[in-house]
N, C-alpha and C positions, 0 to 999 in steps of 0.2 A: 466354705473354703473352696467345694469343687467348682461353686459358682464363680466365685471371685477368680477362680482358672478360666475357668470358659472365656470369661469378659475379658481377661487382662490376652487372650490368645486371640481372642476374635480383632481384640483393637489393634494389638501387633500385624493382623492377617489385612486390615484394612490399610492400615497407615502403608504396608510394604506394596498393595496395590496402587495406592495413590500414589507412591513415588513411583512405581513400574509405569503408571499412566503419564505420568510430568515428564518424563527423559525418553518416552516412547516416540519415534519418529512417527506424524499421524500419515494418513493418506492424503497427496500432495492437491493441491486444489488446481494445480492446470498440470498438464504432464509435458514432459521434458522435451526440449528442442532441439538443434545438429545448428553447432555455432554458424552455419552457413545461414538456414534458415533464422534464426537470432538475428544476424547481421541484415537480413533482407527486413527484416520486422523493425529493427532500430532505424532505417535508412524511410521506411514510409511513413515511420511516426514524426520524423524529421520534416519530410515532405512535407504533409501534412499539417502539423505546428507552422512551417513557414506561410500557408494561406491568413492565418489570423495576425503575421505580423505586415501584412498589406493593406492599405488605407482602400476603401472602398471607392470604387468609380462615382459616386452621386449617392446621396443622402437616402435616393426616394430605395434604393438597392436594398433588398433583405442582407442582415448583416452576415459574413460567410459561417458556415457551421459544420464542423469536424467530427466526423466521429473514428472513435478509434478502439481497435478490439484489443482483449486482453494480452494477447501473444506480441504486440505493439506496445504496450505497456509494460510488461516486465522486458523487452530488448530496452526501453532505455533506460529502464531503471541500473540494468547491468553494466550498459554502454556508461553511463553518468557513474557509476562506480566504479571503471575500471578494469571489470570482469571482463567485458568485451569490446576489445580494442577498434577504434575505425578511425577511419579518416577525420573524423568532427572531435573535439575536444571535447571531454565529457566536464557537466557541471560542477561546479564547488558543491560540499555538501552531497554528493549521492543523489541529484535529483534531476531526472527527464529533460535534456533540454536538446531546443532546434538545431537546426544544423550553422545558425551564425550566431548561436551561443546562448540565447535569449532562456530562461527555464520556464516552464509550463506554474511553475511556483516559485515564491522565493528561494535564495540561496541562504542556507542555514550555516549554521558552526559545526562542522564536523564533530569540534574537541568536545560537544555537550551532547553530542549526539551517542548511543547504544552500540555496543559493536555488533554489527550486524554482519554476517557473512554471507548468507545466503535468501534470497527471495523469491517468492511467486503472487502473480495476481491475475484473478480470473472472476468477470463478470456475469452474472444469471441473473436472466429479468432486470431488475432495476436495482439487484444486490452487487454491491463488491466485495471479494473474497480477499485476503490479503495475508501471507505467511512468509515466516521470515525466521530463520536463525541466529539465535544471538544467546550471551552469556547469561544465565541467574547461578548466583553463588557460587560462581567458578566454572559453572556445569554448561554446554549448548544445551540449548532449549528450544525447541521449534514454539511459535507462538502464532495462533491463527486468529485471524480478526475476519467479522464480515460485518454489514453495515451496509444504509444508507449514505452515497456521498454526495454534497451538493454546495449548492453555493447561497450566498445571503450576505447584501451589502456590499460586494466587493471582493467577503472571503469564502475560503473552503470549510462546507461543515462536514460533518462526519456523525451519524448516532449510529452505533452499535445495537446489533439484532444478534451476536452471537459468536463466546472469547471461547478460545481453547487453550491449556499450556500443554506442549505433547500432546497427549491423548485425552486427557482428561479435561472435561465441558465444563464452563464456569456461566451461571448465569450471566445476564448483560447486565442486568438489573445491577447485580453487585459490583461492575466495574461501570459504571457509565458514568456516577458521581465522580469516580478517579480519575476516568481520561477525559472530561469535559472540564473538570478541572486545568488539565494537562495543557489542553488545546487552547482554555482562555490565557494561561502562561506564555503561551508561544503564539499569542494571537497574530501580531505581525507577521509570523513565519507564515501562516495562512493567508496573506492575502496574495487577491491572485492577479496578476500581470495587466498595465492597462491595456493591452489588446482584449482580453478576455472580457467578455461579459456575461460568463457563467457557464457551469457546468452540471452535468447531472449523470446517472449512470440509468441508461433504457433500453430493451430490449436485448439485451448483454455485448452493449456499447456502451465506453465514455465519448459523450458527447458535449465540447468544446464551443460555445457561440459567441463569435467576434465582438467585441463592443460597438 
């Protein structure tokens, strides 16, 4: 009987850590910006996106190639969503686009889309980090993704090296079959612009090359 106590307290003492871990805000993967510098950061990613929508002087020309750091990356994701108001209309869908409208990916369906309220993305090495607020079962939930991102064919890949929900670490193994699933469902949403002719994350830049 005192056994059958121990175990039925010990499983109580776990299950209330793993919810303390789920709803735990984790430690944020790039640290926070002064909407000024935000707006300078969405206005170069801008720039920048506009070199790959220019047709190339001559064939023999190495094709243009972009790179672009994290803190560039979450201003448009903000700017495209709204968060952070500019002069450039932000994308349908929540998603990075140039300064004459073009998106760095297709434009998705908002109404299928997660609600998302809050995000960060920050590059190491040849890893992307990617964290985002959004609802499970009524509740915000911070969810951390990081991965490999690249490109193949035309589209965006993505494999997972490492999920979090809050605080608590979830193998990739066990969610890889899910979002690869995910990603083949929304495969059209991944392809990527015909300026682009592919992308990779190196040196803790996304780098962008012209077709």
């Amino acid at each position: 009987m005192k056994l059958n106590r121990i175990i039925s307290l010990a499983s109580l003492a776990v299950s209330l850590c793993v919810l303390f871990l789920l709803f735990k805000k984790p430690q944020p993967v790039a640290p926070p910006v002064t909407p000024a510098v935000a707006a300078a950061n969405a206005e170069s990613f801008q720039q920048k996106i506009q070199q790959l929508e220019q047709p190339k002087p001559s064939a023999e020309i190495a094709p243009a190639e972009i790179h672009l750091n994290s803190a560039e990356i979450s201003a448009a994701f903000a700017q495209a969503a709204g968060a952070l108001p500019l002069n450039a209309a932000p994308a349908q869908g929540g998603l990075p686009a140039s300064a004459n409208g073009s998106s760095v990916t297709t434009p998705v369906d908002s109404a299928s889309q997660p609600d998302i309220k809050d995000y960060n993305v920050n590059f190491e090495g040849d890893v992307a980090h990617g964290q985002f607020l959004t609802k499970i079962a009524g509740k915000d939930v911070w969810v951390t993704v990081s991965g490999h991102l690249g490109s193949k064919d035309g589209y965006a890949t993505f494999e997972p090296t490492e999920f979090k929900v809050g605080d608590l670490s979830i193998p990739a193994s066990l969610v890889n079959d899910a979002l690869q699933k995910k990603l083949a469902e929304q495969h059209d949403r991944l392809k990527l612009p015909d300026s682009v002719g592919g992308l990779k994350v190196e040196n803790s830049e996304l780098i962008i090359t012209q077709k």
